[in-house]
C-alpha positions as CSV (number, residue, x, y, z in Angstrom):
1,X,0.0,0.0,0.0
2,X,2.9,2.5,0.8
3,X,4.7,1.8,-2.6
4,X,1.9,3.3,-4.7
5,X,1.3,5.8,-2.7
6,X,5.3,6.8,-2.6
7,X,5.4,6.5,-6.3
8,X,2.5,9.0,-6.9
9,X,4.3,11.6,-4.9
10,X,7.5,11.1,-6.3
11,X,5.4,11.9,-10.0
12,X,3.9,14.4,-8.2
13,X,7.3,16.0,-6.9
14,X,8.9,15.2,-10.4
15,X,5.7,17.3,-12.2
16,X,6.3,20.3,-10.2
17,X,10.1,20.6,-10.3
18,X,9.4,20.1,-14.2
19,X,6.9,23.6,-13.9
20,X,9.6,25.3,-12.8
21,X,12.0,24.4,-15.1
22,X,9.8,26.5,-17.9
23,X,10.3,29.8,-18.2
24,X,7.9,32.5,-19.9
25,X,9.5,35.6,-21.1
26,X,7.0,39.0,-21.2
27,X,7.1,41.7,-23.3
28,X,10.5,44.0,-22.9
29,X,12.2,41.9,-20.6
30,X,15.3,39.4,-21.5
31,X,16.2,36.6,-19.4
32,X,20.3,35.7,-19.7
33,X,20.8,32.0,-19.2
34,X,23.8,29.9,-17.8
35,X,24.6,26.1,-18.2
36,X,26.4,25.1,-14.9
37,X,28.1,28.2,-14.7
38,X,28.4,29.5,-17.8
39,X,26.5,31.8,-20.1
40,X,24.5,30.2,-23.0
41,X,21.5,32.3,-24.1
42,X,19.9,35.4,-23.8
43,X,16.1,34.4,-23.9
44,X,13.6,36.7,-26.1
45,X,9.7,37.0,-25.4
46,X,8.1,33.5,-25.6
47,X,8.3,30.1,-23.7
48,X,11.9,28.2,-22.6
49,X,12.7,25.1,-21.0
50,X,15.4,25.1,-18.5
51,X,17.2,21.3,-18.6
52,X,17.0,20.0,-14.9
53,X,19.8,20.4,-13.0
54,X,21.8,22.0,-15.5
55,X,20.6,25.3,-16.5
56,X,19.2,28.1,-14.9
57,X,18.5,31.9,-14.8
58,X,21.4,34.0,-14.1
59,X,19.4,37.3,-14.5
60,X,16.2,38.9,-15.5
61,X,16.9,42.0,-17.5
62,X,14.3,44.8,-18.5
63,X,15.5,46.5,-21.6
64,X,12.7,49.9,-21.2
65,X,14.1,52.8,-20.9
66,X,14.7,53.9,-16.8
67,X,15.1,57.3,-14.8
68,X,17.4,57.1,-12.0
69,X,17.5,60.4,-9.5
70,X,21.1,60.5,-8.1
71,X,21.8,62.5,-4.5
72,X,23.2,65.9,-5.0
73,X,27.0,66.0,-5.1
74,X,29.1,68.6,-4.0
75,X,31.1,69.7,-7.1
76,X,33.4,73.0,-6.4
77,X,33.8,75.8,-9.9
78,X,36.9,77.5,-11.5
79,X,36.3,80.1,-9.1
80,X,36.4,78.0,-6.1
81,X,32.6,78.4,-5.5
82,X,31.3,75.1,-4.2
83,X,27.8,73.8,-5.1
84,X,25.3,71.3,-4.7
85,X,24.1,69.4,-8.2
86,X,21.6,66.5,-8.3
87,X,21.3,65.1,-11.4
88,X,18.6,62.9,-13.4
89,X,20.0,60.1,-15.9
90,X,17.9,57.9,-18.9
91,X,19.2,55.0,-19.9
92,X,18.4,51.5,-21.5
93,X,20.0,48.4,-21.3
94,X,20.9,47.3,-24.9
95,X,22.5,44.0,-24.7
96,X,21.4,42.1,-21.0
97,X,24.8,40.1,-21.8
98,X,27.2,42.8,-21.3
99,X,24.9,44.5,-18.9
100,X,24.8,40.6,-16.6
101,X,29.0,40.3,-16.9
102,X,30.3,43.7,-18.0
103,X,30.4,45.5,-14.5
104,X,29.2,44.6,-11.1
105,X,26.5,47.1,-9.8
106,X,25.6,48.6,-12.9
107,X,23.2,51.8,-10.9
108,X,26.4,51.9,-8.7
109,X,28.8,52.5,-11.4
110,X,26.9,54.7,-12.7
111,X,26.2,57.0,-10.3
112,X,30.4,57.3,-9.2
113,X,30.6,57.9,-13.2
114,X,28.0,60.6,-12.9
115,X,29.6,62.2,-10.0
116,X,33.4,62.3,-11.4
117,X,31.9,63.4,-14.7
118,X,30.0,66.1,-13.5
119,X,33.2,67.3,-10.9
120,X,35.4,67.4,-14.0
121,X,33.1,69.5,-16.3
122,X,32.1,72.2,-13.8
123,X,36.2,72.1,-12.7
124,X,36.4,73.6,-16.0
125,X,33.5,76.5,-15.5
126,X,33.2,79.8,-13.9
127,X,29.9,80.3,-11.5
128,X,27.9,82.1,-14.2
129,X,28.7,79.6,-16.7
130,X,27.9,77.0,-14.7
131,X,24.3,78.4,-14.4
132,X,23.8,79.7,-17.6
133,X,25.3,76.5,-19.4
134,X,22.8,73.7,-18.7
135,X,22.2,72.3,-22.2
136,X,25.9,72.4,-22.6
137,X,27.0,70.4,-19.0
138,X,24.0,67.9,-19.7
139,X,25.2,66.9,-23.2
140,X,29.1,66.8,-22.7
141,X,27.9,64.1,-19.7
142,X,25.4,62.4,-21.6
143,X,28.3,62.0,-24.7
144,X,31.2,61.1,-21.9
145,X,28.3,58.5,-19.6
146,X,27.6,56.9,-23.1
147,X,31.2,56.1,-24.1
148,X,32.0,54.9,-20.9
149,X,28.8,53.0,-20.2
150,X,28.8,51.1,-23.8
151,X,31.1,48.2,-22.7
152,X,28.3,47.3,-20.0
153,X,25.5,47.2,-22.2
154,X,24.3,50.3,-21.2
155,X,23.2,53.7,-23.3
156,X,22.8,56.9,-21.9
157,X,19.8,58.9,-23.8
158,X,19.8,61.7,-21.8
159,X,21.4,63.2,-18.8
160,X,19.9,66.4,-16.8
161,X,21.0,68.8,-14.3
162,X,18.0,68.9,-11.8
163,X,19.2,71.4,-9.3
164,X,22.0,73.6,-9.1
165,X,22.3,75.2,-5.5
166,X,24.9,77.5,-4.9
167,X,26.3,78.8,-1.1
168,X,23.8,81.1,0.9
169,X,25.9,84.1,0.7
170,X,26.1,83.4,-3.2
171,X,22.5,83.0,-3.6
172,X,22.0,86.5,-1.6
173,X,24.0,88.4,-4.2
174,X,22.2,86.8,-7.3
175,X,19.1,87.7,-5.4
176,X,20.2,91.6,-4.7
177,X,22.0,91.8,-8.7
178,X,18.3,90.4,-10.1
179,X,16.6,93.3,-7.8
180,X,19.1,95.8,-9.1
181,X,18.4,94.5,-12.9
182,X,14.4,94.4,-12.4
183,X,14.9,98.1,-11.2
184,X,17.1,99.2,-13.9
185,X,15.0,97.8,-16.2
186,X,11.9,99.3,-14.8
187,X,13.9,102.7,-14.5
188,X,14.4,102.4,-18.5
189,X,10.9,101.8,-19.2
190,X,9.9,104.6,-17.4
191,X,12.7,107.0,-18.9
192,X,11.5,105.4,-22.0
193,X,7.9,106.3,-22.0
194,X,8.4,109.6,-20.8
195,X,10.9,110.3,-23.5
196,X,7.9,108.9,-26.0
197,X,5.0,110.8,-24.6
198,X,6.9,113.9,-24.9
199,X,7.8,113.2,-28.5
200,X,4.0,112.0,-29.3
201,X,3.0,115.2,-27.6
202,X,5.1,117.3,-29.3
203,X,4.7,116.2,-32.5
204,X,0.5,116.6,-31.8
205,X,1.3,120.5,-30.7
206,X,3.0,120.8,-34.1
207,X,0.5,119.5,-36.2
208,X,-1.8,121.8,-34.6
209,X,-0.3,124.8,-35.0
210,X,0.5,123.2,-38.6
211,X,-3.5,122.9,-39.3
212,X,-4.2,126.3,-37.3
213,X,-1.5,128.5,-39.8
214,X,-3.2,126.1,-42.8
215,X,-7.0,127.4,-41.3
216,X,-6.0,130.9,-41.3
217,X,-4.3,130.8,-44.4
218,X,-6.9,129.5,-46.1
219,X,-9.8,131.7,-44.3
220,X,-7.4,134.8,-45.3
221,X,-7.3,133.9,-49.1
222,X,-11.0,132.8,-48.7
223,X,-11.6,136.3,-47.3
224,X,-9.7,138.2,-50.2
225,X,-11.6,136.0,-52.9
226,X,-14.6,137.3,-51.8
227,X,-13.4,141.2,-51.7
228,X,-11.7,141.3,-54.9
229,X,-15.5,139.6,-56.0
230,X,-17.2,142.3,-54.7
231,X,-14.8,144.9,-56.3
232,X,-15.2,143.4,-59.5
233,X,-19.3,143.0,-58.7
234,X,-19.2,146.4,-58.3
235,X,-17.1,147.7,-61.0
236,X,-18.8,145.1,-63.6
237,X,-22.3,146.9,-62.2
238,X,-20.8,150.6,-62.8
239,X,-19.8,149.4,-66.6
240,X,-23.0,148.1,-66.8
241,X,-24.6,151.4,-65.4
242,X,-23.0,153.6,-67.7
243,X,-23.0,151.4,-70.5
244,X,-26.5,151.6,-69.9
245,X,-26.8,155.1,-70.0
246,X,-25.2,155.2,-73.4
247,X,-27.3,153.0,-74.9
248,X,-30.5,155.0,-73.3
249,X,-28.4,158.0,-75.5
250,X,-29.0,160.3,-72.4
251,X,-29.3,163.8,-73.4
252,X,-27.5,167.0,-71.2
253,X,-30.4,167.7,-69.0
254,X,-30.0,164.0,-67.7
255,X,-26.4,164.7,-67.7
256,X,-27.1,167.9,-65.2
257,X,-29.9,166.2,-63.1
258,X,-27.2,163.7,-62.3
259,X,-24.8,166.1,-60.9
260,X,-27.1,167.9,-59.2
261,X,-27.5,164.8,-57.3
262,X,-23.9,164.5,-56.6
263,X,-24.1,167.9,-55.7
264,X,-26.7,167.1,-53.2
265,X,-24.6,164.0,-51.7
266,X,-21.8,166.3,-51.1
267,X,-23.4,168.8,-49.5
268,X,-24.8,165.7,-46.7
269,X,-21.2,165.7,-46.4
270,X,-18.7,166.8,-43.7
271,X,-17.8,169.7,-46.4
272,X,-17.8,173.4,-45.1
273,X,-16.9,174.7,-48.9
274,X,-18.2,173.6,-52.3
275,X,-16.4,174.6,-55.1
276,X,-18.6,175.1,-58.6
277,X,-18.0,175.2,-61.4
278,X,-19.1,178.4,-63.7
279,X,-21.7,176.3,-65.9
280,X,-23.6,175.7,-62.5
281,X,-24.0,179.3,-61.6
282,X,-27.2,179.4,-62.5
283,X,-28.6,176.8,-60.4
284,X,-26.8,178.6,-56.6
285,X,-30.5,178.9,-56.0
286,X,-31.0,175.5,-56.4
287,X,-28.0,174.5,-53.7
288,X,-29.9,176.9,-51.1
289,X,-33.3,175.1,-52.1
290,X,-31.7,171.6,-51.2
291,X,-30.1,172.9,-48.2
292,X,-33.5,173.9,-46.6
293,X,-35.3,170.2,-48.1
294,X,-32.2,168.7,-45.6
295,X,-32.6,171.0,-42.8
296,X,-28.9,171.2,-42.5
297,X,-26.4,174.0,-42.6
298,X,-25.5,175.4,-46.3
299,X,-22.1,175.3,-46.6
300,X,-20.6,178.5,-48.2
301,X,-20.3,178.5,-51.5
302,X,-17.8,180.1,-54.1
303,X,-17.6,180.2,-57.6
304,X,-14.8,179.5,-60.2
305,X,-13.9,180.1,-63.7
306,X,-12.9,176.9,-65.4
């Protein structure tokens, strides 16, 4: 009864240990493989057998790409200023082979790498350059990490600079020369829009007095249109009037009747002497007559031979 019973658990033992001796391989992951001792395969996505006793797993190796945040390290400029630099790294493992046998500790390795690398560029830089240089620092380490990190299977894709903290009294005087720039800056504005408004405003004054002298000009030469119109008005009416008269063939009495009316006209005048002439001594009755129709003063009156 006890030798059935041991034989089904010895099948049963043997099934198991046979379970474990297949492997399944996911999606972006490589297994490396040793057969007693000694590397044979590097296993790809699918299903393996492992040979009992012989083989078995010596690692299991993601080949995605990883982020690994190292500790700041204290790194010290070309002008003896000492800092704090944490950096970020992105890498990949590209052949689980090298990356198994090629160094022990690969995260290890790389993070002393990191730290030398980054002490020997910023040995090389001045304070500003050290902050203003960023893209510069990260690629000369991601070049330098990938050369020396290719013999372990490794590539670098990117390397970044993820703080960069200078000394206290340093930060201070960043702090005070970024006040002293804002200011400055601000101060030229200012100076700046002043200098503008007082261009914009003169320039508006000009054109003012510009369209003023043009208004006036323009009224003025408007103004002497009109008078010389009237002259000519006039002048064109006087033709007309004596033309007129011509054309009527006014006879001498008409002649006379008109210059007794000019007579008259004069004598409404400011005139204290009239002057006639001897043809119109005939008619000094008349003058007395029109001085008592205007109720004013006769001026005196003197006659003259022509």
């Amino acid at each position: 009864m006890i030798g059935p019973v041991l034989a089904i658990v010895i099948i049963l033992v043997i099934v198991v240990y046979l379970g474990t001796r297949i492997a399944i391989v996911t999606q972006a992951n490589r297994f490396v493989v040793e057969r007693l001792g000694r590397y044979i395969a590097t296993w790809d996505v699918g299903v393996h057998f492992l040979v009992p006793f012989v083989d078995r797993i010596k690692s299991k190796v993601s080949i995605k790409e990883q982020v690994v945040d190292f500790d700041p390290q204290p790194v010290i400029t070309k002008d003896n200023v000492t800092m704090q630099i944490d950096t970020v790294v992105f890498y990949q493992v590209t052949d689980p082979k090298l990356y198994t046998y090629g160094v022990d500790l690969p995260l290890k390795a790389i993070e002393n790498l990191t730290a030398t690398t980054l002490r020997n560029i910023i040995g090389d830089l001045e304070l500003d350059e050290s902050l203003t240089s960023r893209d510069v620092i990260n690629e000369r380490m991601r070049t330098i990490l990938d050369e020396a990190t290719d013999p372990w299977g490794i590539k670098i894709n990117r390397v970044e600079l993820k703080n960069i903290i200078p000394p206290k009294d340093i930060r201070e005087a960043m702090e005070k020369q970024m006040r002293a720039e804002r200011e400055k800056r601000q101060s030229i504005l200012i100076s700046e829009g002043n200098k503008r408004s007082a261009i914009l405003e003169a320039e508006g004054e000009r054109e003012s007095r510009i369209l003023k002298a043009d208004g006036e000009k323009q009224s003025r030469i408007l103004e002497a249109e009109g008078q010389a119109e009237a002259i000519l008005a006039v002048q064109e009416a006087t033709a007309s009037g004596i033309r007129f008269i011509r054309e009527a063939g006014a006879d001498e009495a008409f002649l006379r009747l008109e210059a007794y009316k000019a007579m008259v006209e004069m004598a409404n005048g400011q005139a204290t002497k009239l002057v006639i002439p001897s043809d119109m001594q005939g008619i000094v009755g008349l003058a007395s007559t029109l001085g008592e129709t205007f109720k004013t003063d006769v001026p005196k009156v003197s006659t003259k031979k022509s």
